[in-house]
VOTI-761184 format. One line per field, with one value per atom (N, C-alpha, C): atom name; x, y, z. Coordinates in nm, 2 decimals, m for minus. Example, Ala and Ser with C-alpha at 12.3 -4.5 7.8 and 13.67 -1.06 7.14 Angstrom:
BEGIN
lokol = (N;CA;C;N;CA;C)
xx = (1.32;1.23;1.32;1.28;1.37;1.29)
yy = (m0.57;m0.45;m0.33;m0.22;m0.11;0.00)
zz = (0.78;0.78;0.78;0.71;0.71;0.79)
REM end
This chain:
BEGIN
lokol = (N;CA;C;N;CA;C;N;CA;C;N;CA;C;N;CA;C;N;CA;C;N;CA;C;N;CA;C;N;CA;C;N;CA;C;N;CA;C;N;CA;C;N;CA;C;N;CA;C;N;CA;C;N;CA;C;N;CA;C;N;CA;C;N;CA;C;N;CA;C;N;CA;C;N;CA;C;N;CA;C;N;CA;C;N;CA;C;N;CA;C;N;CA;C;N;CA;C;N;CA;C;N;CA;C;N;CA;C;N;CA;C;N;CA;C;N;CA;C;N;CA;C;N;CA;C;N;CA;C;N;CA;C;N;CA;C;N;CA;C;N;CA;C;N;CA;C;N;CA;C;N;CA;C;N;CA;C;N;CA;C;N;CA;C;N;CA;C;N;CA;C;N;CA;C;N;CA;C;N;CA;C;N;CA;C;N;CA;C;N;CA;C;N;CA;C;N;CA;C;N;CA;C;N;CA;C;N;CA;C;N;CA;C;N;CA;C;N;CA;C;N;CA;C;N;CA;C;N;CA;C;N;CA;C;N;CA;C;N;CA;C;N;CA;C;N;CA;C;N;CA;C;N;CA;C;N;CA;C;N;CA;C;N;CA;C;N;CA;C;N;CA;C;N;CA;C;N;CA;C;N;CA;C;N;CA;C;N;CA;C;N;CA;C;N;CA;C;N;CA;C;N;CA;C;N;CA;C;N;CA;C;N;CA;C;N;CA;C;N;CA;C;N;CA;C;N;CA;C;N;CA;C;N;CA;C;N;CA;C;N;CA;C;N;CA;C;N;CA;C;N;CA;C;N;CA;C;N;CA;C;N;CA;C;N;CA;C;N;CA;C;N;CA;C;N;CA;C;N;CA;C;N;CA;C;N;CA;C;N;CA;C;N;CA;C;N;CA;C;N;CA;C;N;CA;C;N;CA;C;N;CA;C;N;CA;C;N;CA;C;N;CA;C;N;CA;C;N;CA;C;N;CA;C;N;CA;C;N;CA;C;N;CA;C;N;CA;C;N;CA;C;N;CA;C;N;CA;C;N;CA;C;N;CA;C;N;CA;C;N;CA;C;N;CA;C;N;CA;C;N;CA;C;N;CA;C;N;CA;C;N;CA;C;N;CA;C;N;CA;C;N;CA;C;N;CA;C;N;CA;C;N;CA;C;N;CA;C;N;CA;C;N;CA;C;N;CA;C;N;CA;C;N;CA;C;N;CA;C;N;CA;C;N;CA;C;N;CA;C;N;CA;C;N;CA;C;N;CA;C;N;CA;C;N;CA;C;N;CA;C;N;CA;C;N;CA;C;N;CA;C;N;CA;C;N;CA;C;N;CA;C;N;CA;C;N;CA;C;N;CA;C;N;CA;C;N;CA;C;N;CA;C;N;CA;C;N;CA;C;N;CA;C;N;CA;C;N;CA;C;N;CA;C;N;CA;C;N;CA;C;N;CA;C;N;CA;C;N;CA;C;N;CA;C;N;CA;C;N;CA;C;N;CA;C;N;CA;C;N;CA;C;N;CA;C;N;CA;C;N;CA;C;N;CA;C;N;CA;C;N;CA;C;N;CA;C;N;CA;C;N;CA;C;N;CA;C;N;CA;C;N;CA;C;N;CA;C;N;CA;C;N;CA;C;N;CA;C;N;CA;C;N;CA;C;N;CA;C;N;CA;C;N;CA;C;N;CA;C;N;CA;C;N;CA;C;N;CA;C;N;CA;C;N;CA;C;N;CA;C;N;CA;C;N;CA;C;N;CA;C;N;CA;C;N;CA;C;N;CA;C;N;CA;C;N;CA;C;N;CA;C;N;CA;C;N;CA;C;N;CA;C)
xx = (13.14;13.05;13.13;13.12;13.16;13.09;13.17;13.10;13.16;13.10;13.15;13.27;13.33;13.47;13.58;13.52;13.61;13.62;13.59;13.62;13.67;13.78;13.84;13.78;13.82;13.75;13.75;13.66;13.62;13.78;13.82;13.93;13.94;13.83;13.82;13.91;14.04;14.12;14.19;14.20;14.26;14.21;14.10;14.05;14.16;14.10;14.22;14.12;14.17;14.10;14.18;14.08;14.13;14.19;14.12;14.14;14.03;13.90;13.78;13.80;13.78;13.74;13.64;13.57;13.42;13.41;13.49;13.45;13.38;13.46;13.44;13.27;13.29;13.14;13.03;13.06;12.91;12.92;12.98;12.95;12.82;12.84;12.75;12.65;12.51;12.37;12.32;12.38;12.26;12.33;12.49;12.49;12.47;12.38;12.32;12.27;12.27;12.27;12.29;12.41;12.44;12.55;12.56;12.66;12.82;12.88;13.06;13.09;13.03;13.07;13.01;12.87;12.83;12.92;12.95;13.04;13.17;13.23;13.37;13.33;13.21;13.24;13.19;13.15;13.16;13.28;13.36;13.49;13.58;13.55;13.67;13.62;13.50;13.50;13.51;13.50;13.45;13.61;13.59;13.74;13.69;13.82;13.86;13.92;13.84;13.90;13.89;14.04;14.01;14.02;13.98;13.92;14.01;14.01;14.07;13.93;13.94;13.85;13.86;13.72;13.68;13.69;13.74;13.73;13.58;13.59;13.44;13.41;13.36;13.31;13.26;13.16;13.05;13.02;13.02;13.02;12.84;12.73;12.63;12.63;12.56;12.57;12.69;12.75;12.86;12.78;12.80;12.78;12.79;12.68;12.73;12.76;12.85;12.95;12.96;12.95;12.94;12.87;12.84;12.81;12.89;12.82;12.97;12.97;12.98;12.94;13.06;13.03;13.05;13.08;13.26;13.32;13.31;13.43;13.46;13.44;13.39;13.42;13.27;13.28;13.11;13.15;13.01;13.02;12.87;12.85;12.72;12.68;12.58;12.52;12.44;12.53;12.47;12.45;12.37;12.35;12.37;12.33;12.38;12.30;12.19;12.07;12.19;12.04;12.07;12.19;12.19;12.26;12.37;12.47;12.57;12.56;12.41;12.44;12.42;12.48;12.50;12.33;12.30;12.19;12.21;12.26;12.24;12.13;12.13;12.05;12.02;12.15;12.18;12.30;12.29;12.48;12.47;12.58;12.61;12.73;12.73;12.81;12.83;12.92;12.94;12.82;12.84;12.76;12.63;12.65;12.50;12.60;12.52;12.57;12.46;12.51;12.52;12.58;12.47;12.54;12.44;12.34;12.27;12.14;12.11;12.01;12.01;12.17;12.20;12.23;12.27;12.28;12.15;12.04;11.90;11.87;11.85;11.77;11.85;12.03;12.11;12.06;12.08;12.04;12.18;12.23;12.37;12.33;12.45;12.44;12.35;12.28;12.15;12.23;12.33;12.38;12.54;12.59;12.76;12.77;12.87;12.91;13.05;13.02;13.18;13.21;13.33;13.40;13.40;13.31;13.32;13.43;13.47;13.63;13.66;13.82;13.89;13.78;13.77;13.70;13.74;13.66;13.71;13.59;13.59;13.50;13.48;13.40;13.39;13.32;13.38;13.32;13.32;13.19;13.10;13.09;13.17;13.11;13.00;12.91;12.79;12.79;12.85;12.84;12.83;12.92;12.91;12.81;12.74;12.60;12.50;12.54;12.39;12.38;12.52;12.52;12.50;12.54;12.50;12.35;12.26;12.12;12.06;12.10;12.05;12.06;12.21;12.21;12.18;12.16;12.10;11.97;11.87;11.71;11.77;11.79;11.78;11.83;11.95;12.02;11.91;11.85;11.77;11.67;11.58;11.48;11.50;11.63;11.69;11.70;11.77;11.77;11.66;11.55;11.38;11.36;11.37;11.37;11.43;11.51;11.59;11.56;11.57;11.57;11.39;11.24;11.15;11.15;11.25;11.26;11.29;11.40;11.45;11.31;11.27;11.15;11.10;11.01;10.96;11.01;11.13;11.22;11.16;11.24;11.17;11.09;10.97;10.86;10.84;10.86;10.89;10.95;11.02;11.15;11.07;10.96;10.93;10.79;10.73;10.63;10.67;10.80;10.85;10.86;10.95;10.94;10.80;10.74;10.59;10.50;10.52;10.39;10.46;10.57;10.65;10.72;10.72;10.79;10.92;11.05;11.15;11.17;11.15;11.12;11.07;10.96;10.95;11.02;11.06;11.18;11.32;11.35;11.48;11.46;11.30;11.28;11.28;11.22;11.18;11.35;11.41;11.59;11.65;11.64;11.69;11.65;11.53;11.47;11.49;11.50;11.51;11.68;11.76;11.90;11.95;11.88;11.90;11.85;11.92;11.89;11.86;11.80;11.74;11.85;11.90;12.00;11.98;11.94;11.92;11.77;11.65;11.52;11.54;11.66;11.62;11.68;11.66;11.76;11.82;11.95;12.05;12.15;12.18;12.25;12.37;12.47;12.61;12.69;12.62;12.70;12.68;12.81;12.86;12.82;12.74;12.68;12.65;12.70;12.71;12.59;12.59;12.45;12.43;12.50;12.54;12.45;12.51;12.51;12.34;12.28;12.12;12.06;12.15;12.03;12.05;12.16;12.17;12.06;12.04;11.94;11.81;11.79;11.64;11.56;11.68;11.61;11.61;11.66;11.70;11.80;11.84;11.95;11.99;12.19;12.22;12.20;12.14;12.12;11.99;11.88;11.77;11.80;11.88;11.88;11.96;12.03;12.08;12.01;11.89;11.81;11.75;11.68;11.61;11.65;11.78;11.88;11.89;11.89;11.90;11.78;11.68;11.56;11.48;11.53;11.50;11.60;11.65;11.79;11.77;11.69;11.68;11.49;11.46;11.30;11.31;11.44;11.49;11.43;11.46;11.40;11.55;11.59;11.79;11.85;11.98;12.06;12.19;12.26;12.41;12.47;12.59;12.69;12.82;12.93;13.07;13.03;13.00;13.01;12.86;12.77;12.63;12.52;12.39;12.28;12.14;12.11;12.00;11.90;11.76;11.67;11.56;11.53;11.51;11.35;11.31;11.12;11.06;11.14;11.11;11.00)
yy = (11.81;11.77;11.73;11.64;11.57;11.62;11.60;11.60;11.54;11.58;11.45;11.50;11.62;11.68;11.61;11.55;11.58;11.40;11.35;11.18;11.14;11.07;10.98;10.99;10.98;10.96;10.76;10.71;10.64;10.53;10.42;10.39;10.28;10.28;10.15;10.04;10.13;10.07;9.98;10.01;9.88;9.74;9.69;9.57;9.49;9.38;9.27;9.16;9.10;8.93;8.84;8.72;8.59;8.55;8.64;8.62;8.54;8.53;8.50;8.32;8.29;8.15;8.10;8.00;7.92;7.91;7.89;7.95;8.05;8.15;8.31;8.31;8.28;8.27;8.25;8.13;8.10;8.17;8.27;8.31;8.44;8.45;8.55;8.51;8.58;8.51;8.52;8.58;8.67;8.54;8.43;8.31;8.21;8.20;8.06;7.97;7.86;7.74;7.73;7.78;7.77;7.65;7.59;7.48;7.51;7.45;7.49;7.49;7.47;7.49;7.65;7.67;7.81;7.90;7.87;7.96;7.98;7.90;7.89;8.03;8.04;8.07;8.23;8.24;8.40;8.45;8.33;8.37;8.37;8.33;8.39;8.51;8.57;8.70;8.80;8.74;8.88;8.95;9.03;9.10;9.13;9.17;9.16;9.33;9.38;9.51;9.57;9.59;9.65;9.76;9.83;9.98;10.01;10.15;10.19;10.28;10.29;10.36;10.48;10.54;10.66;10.72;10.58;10.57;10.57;10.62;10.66;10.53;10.45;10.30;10.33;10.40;10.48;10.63;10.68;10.86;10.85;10.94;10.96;11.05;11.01;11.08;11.00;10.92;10.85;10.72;10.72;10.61;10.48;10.37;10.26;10.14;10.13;10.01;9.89;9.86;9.74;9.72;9.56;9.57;9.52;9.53;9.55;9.47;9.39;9.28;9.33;9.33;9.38;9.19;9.23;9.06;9.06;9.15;9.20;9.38;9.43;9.54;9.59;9.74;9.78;9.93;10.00;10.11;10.16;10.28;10.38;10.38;10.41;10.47;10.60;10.70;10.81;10.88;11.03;11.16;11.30;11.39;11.52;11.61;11.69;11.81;11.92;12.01;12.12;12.26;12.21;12.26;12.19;12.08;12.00;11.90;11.91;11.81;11.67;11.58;11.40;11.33;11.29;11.19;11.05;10.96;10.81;10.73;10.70;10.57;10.44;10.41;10.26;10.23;10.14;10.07;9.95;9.86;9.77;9.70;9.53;9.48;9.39;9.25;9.13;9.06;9.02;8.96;9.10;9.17;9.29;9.36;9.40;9.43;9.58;9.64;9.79;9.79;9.87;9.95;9.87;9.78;9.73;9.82;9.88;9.97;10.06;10.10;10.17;10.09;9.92;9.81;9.78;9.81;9.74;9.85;9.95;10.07;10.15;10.12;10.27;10.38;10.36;10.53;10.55;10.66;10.70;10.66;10.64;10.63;10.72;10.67;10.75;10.75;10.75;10.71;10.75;10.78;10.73;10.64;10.58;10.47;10.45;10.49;10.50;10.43;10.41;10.25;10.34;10.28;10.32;10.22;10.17;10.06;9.99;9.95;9.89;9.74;9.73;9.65;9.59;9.49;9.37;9.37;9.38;9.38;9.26;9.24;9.17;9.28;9.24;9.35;9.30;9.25;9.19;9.31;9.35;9.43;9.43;9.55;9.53;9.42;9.43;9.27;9.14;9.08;8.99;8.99;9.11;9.08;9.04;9.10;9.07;8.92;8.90;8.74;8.67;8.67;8.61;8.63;8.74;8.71;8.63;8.64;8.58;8.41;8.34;8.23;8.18;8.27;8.21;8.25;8.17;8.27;8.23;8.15;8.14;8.28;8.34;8.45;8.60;8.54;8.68;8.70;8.55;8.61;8.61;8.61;8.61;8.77;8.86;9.00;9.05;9.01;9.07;9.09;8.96;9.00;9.06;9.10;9.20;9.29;9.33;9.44;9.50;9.39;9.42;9.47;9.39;9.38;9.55;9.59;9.71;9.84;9.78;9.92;9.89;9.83;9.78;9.88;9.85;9.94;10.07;10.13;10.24;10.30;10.24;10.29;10.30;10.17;10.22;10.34;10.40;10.49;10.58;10.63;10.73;10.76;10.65;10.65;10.68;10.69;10.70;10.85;10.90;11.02;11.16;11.05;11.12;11.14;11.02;11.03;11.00;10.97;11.00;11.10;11.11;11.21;11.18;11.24;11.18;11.07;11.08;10.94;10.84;10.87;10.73;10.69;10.83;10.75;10.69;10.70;10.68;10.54;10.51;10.40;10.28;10.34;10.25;10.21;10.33;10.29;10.21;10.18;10.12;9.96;9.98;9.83;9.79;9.83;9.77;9.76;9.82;9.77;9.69;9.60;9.54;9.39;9.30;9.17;9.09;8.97;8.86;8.83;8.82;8.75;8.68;8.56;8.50;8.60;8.60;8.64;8.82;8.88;8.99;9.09;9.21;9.27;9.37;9.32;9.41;9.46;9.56;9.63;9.61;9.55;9.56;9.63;9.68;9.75;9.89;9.94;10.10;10.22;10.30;10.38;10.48;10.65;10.74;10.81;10.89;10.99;11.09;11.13;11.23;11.12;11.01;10.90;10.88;10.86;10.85;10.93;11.06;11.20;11.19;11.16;11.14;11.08;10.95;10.90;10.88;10.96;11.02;11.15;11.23;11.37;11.44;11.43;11.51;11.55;11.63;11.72;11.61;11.60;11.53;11.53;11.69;11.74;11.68;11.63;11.58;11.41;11.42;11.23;11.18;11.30;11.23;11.28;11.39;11.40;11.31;11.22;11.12;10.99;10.97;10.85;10.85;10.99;10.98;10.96;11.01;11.00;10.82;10.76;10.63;10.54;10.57;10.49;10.58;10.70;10.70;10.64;10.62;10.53;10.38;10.35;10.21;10.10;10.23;10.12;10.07;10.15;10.10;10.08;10.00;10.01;10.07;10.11;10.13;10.08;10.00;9.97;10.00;10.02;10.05;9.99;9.83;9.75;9.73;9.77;9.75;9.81;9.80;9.90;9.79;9.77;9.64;9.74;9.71;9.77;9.64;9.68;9.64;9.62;9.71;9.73;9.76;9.80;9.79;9.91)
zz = (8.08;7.97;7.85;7.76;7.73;7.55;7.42;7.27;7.19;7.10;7.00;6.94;6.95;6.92;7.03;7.17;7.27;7.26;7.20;7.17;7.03;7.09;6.95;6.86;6.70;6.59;6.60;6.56;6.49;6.43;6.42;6.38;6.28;6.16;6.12;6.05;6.07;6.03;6.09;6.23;6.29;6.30;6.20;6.22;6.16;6.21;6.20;6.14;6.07;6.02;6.05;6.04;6.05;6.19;6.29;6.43;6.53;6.48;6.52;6.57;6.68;6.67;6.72;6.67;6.68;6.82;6.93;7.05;7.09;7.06;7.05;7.01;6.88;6.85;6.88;6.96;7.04;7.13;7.19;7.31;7.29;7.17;7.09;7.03;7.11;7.13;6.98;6.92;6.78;6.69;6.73;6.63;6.70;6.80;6.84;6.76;6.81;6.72;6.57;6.54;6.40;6.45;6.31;6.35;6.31;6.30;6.30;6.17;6.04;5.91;5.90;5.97;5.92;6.03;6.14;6.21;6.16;6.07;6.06;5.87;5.86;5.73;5.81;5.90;5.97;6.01;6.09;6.09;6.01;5.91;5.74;5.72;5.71;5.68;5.79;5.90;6.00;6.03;6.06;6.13;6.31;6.34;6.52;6.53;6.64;6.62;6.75;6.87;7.00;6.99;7.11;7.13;7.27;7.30;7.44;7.48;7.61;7.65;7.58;7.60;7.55;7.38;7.30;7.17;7.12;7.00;6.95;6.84;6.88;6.77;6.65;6.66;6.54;6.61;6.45;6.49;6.42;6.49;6.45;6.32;6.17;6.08;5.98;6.03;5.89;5.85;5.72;5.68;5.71;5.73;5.81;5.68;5.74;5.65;5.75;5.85;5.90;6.07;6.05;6.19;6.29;6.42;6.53;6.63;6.70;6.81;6.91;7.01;7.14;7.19;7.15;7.26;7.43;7.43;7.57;7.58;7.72;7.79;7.76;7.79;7.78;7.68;7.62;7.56;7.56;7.56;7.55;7.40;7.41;7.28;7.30;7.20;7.28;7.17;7.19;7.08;7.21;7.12;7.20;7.10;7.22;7.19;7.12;7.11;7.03;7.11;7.25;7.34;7.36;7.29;7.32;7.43;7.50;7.61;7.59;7.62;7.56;7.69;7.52;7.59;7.56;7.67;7.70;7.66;7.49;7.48;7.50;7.57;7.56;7.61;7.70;7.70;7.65;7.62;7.53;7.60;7.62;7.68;7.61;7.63;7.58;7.55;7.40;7.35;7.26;7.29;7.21;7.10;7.01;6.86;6.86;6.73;6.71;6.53;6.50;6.37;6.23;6.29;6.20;6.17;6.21;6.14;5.99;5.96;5.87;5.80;5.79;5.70;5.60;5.73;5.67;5.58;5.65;5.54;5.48;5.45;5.41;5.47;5.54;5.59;5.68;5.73;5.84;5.95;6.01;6.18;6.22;6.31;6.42;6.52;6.55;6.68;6.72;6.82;6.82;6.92;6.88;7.03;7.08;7.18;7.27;7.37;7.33;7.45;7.63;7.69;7.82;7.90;7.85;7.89;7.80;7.76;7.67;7.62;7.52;7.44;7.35;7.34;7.15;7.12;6.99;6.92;6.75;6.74;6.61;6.50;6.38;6.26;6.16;6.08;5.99;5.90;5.81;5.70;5.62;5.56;5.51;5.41;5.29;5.22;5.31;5.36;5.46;5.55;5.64;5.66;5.56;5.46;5.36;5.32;5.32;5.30;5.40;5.52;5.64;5.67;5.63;5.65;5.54;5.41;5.31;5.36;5.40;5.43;5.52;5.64;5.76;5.78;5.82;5.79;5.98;6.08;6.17;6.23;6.20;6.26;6.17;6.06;6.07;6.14;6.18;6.27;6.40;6.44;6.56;6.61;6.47;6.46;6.46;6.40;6.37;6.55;6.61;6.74;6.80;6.81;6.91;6.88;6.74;6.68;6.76;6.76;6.82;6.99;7.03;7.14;7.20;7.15;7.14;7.06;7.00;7.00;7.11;7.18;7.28;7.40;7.39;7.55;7.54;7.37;7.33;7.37;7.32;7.32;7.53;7.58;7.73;7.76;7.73;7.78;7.78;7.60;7.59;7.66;7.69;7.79;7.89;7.94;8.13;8.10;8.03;8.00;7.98;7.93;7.92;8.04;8.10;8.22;8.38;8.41;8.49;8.53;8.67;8.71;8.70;8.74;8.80;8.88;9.05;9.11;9.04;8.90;8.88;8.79;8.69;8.60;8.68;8.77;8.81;8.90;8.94;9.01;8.87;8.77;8.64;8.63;8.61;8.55;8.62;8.74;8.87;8.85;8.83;8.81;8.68;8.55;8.45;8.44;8.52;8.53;8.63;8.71;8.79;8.74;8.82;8.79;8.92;8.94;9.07;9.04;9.22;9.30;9.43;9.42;9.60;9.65;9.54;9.56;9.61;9.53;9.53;9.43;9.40;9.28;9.30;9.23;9.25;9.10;9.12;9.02;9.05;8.96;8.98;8.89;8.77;8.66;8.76;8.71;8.79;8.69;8.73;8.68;8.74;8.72;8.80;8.78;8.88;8.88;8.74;8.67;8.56;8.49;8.46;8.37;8.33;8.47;8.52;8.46;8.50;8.48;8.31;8.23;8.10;7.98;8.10;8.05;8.09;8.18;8.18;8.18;8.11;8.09;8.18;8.32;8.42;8.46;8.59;8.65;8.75;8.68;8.82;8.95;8.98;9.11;9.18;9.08;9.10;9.09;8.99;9.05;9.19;9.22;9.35;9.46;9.44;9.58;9.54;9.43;9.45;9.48;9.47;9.56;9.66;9.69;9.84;9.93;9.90;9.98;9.90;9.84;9.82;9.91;9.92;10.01;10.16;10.21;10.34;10.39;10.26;10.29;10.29;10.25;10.24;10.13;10.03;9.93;9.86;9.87;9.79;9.92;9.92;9.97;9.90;9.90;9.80;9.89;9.80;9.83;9.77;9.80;9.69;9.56;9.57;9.45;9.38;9.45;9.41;9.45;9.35;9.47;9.49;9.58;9.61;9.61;9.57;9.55;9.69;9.78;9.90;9.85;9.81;9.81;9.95;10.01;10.18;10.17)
REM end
């Protein structure tokens, strides 16, 4: 088991500036269709800052000073009960951002986020957000949405939690992390049973008898590299 003593501190010093280019940028959904004067004036302020696994991005409880766009690699968003055990909010991949909620309302991190593999990151300090929403109304109501989009899950999660058993949370988790491939869905992001039970309130011991008797009714297949959800 894993705490917030037993991960990297936080490193905000290694950002770097003046590394960002207008490529880079569009690959990142939240500056769509901005054109190359407003992107080139993101990349004069933004900084570039890599991570090694198991580095801590944001510690839950510090003051948030900037936000964080996720270039390359992936990382969790997680907290930890009153017992030290780590609950899985969220993971975060290329192109998803983190750390804007304590921009909008000052308020601390709700959260910590940790590099689940070596990462790049972009980092928009809170001034330079405020000015990037003020000038862009396109990229603020780009954020309004996501930002809704994400209560939405929310409010799903805590509904699965509420009126679901296990089996169905872990069928709900299975399907909302899977994607259509050739008319059918499959999960390719690697994600262990600990990981599951992390993020749905249960005992690894119970998410893998429920893997297993889904995968001997033929509803999953596993594979090394993936898990197909059959519906069989």
């Amino acid at each position: 088991m894993s705490s917030p003593s037993d991960t990297q501190a936080a490193t905000p010093g290694n950002v770097q500036h003046g590394q960002l280019s207008l490529v880079l940028l569009r690959t990142v959904p939240l500056f769509e269709g901005l054109d190359d004067s407003e992107l080139e004036r993101i990349a004069k302020v933004a900084g570039r800052r890599r991570a090694s696994r198991g580095e801590q991005l944001v510690r839950a409880g510090e003051a948030a000073e900037s936000l964080l766009v996720m270039l390359t690699g992936r990382a969790k968003v997680t907290n930890f009960d009153e017992e030290g055990r780590e609950i899985i909010l969220a993971w975060l991949g290329p192109g998803e951002f983190f750390g804007e909620m304590g921009l909008i309302d000052g308020s601390p991190r709700s959260a910590s986020v940790i590099a689940v593999e070596g990462c790049e990151l972009m980092v928009l300090g809170k001034n330079e957000f405020e000015r990037c929403m003020q000038d862009n109304f396109q990229i603020a109501l780009k954020l309004m949405r996501i930002l809704v989009h994400r209560l939405r899950e929310a409010d799903r999660h805590i509904e699965s939690l509420a009126l679901l058993d296990v089996y169905g949370r872990v069928a709900r988790l299975l399907i909302d992390m899977s994607t259509e491939e050739d008319g059918r869905r499959v999960i390719r992001k690697k994600i262990s049973k600990q990981d599951m039970a992390r993020m749905i309130g249960a005992s690894r011991e119970m998410v893998s008898k429920v893997m297993r008797d889904l995968e001997v009714g033929g509803y999953v297949e596993v594979h090394d590299d993936m898990i197909v959800i059959t519906g069989a």
